[in-house]
KENU-740264 format. One record per residue (C-alpha): residue number from 1; x, y, z; residue in three letters; chain. Coordinates in steps of 0.25 Angstrom, whole numbers, plus 5000, padded with zeros to 4 digits. Layout:
N
SITE    nr     px     py     pz   rest   kette
SITE   NUM      X      Y      Z    ALA       A
...
end
This chain:
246
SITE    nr     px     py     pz   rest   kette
SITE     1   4946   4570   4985    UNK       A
SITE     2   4940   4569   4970    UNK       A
SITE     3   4954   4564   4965    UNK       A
SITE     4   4954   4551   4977    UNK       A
SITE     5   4938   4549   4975    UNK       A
SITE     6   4943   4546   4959    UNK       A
SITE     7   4956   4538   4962    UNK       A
SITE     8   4946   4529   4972    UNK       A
SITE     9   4937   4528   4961    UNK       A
SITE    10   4946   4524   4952    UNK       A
SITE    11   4951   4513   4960    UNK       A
SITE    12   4937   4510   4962    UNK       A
SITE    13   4935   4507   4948    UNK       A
SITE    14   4946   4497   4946    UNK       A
SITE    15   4946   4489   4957    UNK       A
SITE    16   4928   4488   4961    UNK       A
SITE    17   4923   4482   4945    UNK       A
SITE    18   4931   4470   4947    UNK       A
SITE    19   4930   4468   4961    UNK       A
SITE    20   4914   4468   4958    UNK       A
SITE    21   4915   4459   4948    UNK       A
SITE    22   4923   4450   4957    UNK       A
SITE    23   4912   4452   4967    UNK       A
SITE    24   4900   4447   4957    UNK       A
SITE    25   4910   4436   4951    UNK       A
SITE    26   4903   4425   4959    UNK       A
SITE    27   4889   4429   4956    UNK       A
SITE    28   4890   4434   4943    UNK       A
SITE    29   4884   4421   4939    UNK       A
SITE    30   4871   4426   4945    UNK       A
SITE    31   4870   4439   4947    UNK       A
SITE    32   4866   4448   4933    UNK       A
SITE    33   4877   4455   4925    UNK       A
SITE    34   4869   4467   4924    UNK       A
SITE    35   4868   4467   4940    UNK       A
SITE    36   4883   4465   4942    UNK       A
SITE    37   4885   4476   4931    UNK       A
SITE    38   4874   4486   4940    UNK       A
SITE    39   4885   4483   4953    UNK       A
SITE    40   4896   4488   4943    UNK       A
SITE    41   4889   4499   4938    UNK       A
SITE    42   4886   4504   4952    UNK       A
SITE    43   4900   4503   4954    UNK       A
SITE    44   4904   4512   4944    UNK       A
SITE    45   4892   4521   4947    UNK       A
SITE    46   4901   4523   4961    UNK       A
SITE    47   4914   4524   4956    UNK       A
SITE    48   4909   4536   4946    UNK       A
SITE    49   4901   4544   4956    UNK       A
SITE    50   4914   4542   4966    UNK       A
SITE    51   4926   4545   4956    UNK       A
SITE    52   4927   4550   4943    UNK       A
SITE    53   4925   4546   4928    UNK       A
SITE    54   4938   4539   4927    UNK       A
SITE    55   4933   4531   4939    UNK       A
SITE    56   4920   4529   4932    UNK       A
SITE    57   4923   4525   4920    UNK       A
SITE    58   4935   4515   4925    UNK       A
SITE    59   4924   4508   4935    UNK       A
SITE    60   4917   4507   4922    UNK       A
SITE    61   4926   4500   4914    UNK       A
SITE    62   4929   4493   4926    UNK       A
SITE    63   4916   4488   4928    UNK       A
SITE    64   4912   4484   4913    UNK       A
SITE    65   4926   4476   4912    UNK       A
SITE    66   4925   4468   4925    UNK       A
SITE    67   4908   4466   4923    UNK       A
SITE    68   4915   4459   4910    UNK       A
SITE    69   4925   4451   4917    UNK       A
SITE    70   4917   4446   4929    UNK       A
SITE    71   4903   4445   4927    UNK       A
SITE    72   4901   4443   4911    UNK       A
SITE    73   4903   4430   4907    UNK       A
SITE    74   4913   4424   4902    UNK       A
SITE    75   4919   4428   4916    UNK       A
SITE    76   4932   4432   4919    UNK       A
SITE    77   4935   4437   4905    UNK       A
SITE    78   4934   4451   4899    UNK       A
SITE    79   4924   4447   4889    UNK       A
SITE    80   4909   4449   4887    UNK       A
SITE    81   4900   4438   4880    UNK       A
SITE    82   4884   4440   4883    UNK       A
SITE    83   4878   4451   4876    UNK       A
SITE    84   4870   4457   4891    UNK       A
SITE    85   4884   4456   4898    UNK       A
SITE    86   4889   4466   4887    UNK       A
SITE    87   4878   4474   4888    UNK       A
SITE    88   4879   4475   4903    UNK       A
SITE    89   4893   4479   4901    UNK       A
SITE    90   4891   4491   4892    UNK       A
SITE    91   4880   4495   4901    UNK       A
SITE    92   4890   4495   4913    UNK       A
SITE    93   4900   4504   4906    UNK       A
SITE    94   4890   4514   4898    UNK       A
SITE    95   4883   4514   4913    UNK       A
SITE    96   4898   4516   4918    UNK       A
SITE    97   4902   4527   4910    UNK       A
SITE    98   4888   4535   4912    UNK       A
SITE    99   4890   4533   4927    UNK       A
SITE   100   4902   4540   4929    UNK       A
SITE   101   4898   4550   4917    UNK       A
SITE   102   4886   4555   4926    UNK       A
SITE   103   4897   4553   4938    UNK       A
SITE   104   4906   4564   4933    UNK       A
SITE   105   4896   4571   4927    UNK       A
SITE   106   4888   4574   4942    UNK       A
SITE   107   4902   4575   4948    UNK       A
SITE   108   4904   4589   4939    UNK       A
SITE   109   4890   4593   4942    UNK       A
SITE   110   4895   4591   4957    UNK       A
SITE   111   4908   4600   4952    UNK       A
SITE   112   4898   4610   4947    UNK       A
SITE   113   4890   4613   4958    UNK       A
SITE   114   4901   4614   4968    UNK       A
SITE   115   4908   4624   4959    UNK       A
SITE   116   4895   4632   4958    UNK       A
SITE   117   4893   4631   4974    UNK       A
SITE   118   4908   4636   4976    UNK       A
SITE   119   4905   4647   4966    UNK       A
SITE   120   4891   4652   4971    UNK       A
SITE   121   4899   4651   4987    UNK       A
SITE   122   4910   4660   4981    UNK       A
SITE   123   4900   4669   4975    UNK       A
SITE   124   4891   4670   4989    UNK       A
SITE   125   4903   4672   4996    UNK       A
SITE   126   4907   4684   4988    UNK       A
SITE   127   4890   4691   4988    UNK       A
SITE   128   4893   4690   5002    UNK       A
SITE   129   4905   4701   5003    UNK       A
SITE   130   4897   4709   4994    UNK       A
SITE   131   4884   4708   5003    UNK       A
SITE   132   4892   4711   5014    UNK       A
SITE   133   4898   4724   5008    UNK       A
SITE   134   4912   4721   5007    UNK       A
SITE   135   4923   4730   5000    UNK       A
SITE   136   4924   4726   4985    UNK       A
SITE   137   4940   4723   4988    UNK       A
SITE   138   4936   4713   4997    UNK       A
SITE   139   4926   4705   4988    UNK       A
SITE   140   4934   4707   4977    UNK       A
SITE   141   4946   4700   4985    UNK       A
SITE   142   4937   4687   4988    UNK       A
SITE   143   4932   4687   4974    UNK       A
SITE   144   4946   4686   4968    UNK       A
SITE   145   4950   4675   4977    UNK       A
SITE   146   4936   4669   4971    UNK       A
SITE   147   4938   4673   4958    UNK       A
SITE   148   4951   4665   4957    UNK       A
SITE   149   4944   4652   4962    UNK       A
SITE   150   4932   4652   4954    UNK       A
SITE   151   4939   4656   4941    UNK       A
SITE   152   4952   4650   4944    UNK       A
SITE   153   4961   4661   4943    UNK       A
SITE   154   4973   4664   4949    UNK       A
SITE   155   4974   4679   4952    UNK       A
SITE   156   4964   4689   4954    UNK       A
SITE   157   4963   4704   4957    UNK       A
SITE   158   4951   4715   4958    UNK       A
SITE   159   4953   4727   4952    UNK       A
SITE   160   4944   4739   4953    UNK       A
SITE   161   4942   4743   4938    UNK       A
SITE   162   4931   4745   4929    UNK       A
SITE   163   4937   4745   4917    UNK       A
SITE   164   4932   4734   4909    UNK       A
SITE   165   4944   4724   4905    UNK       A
SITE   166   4948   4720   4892    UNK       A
SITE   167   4955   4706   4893    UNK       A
SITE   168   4950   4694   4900    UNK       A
SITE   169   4937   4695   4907    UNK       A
SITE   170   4924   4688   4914    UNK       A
SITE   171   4913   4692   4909    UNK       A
SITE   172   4898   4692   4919    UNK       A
SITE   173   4893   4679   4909    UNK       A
SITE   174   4906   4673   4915    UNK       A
SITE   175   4912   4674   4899    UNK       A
SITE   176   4929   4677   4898    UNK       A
SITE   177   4929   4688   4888    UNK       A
SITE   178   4946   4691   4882    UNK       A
SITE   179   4943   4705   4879    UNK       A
SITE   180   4930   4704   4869    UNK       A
SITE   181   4929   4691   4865    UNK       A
SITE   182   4924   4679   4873    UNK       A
SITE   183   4935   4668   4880    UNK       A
SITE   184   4932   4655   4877    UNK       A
SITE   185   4934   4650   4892    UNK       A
SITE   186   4930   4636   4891    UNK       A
SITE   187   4939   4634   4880    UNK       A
SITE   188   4952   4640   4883    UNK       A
SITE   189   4950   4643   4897    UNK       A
SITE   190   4959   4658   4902    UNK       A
SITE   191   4968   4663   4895    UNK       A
SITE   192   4982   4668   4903    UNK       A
SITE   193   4975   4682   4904    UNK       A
SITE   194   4968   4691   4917    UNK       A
SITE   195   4954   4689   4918    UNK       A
SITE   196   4946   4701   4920    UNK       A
SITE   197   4933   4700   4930    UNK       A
SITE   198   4924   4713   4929    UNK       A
SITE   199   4916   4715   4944    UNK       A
SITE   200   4903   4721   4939    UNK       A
SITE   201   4891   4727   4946    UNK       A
SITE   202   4881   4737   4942    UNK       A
SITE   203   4884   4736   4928    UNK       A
SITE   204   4898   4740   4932    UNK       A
SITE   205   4913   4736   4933    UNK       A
SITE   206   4920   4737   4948    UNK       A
SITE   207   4930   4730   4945    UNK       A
SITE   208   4937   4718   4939    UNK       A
SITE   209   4944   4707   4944    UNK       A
SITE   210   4957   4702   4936    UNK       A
SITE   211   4959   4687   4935    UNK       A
SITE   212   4971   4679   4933    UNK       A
SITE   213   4964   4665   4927    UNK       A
SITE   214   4971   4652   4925    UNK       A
SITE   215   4974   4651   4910    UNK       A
SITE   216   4965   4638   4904    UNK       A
SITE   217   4956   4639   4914    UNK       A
SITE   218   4940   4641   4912    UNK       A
SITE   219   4932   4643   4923    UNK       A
SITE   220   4916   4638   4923    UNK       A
SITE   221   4906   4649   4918    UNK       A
SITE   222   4900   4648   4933    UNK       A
SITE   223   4914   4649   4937    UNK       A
SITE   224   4916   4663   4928    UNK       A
SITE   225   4902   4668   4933    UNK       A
SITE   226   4903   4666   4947    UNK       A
SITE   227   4917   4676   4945    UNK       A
SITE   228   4909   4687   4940    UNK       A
SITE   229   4900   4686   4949    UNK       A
SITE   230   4911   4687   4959    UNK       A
SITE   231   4917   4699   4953    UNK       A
SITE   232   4903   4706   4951    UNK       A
SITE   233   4901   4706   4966    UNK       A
SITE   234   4914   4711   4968    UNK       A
SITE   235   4911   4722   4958    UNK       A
SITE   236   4898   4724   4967    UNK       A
SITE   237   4904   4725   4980    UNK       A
SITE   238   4914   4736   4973    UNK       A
SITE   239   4902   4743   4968    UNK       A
SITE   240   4896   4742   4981    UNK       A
SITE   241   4909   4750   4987    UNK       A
SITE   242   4910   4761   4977    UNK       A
SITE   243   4895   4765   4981    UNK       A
SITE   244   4900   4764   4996    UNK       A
SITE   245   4912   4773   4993    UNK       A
SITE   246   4904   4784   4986    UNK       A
end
């Protein structure tokens, strides 16, 4: 749906600035520049919010090169003579730019708050089997299928071990750690290694969860947390078994 809302956008932005100034060709006589530059700025301001910043940036252009040919005089010709109609025209494309700047900038905030409502509903769905008193093996089973979609992973297994591992590890800050020195993640993503999640509770390691990652990819921080959160409540719902058993 994104990639058809872009391509339309596009198209947008190629065939709508000259059809507008075609439009205001007849009372471009009359009417203001600066007004007929507001109808193309509006126009941009629509193709930005709907597609992306290609789109935004093309209906900018666009605008500025058929405001010049239609609406500026001399008419007809790519060339700008009066000193406001050159101003106008810069106005219309730094306006331009910043529109669809701001555009894609809200779109990633929208990004960001769906990725943090798919993690907190991942995270309630997992509290609940723990509430509910479920057997550690069986929320360690959803949180591995969890664990590959938040982090990306490919494989995943639990294994019921306290012994602190010494490789590849996520840490409870949501830090990587390659034995003790810290992994820049940002920078060169995961290395083609197992990743190492400790489940903590009370101060203490009930198990661990081994991860294959996806070499190069980097996960968000929120992304890293939310994991260890996961694996925490897996390593409650085992500490919550062991006092059962005893």
């Amino acid at each position: 749906m994104r990639g058809r809302h872009d391509r339309i956008a596009v198209i947008g932005a190629l065939l709508v600035p000259p059809a507008i100034g075609a439009v205001l060709t007849p009372v471009r006589a009359s009417v203001p520049n600066t007004d007929a530059a507001l109808v193309l700025v509006a126009f941009v301001v629509a193709i930005a919010a709907f597609g992306n910043r290609a789109a935004g940036y093309l209906a900018t252009f666009g605008a500025v090169v058929w405001f010049d040919f239609f609406l500026t005089v001399p008419y007809e010709r790519l060339a700008i003579t009066r000193r406001n109609d050159i101003q106008t025209a810069v106005l219309l494309l730094l306006v331009g730019m910043a529109v669809s700047e701001l555009a894609v900038s809200a779109r990633r905030r929208g990004r960001v708050v769906a990725a943090d409502e798919a993690l907190l509903a991942v995270t309630q769905s997992t509290a609940g089997l723990v509430a509910r008193g479920e057997s550690a093996q069986a929320v360690a089973d959803q949180v591995c299928v969890q664990l590959q979609a938040v982090l990306g992973a490919r494989a995943c297994t639990f294994e019921r071990s306290s012994v602190q591992p010494r490789g590849l590890r996520l840490e409870p800050d949501g830090s990587v750690r390659w034995g003790a020195a810290l992994w820049d993640l940002a920078e060169h993503g995961f290395p083609d290694e197992k990743l190492s999640l400790p489940a903590r509770y009370g101060g203490e390691v009930h198990g661990r969860f081994v991860l294959t990652p996806i070499a190069g990819t980097a996960p968000s921080l929120q992304a890293r947390r939310s994991a260890v959160v996961l694996a925490d409540l897996t390593g409650a719902a085992a500490a919550a078994g062991s006092r059962r058993t005893m």
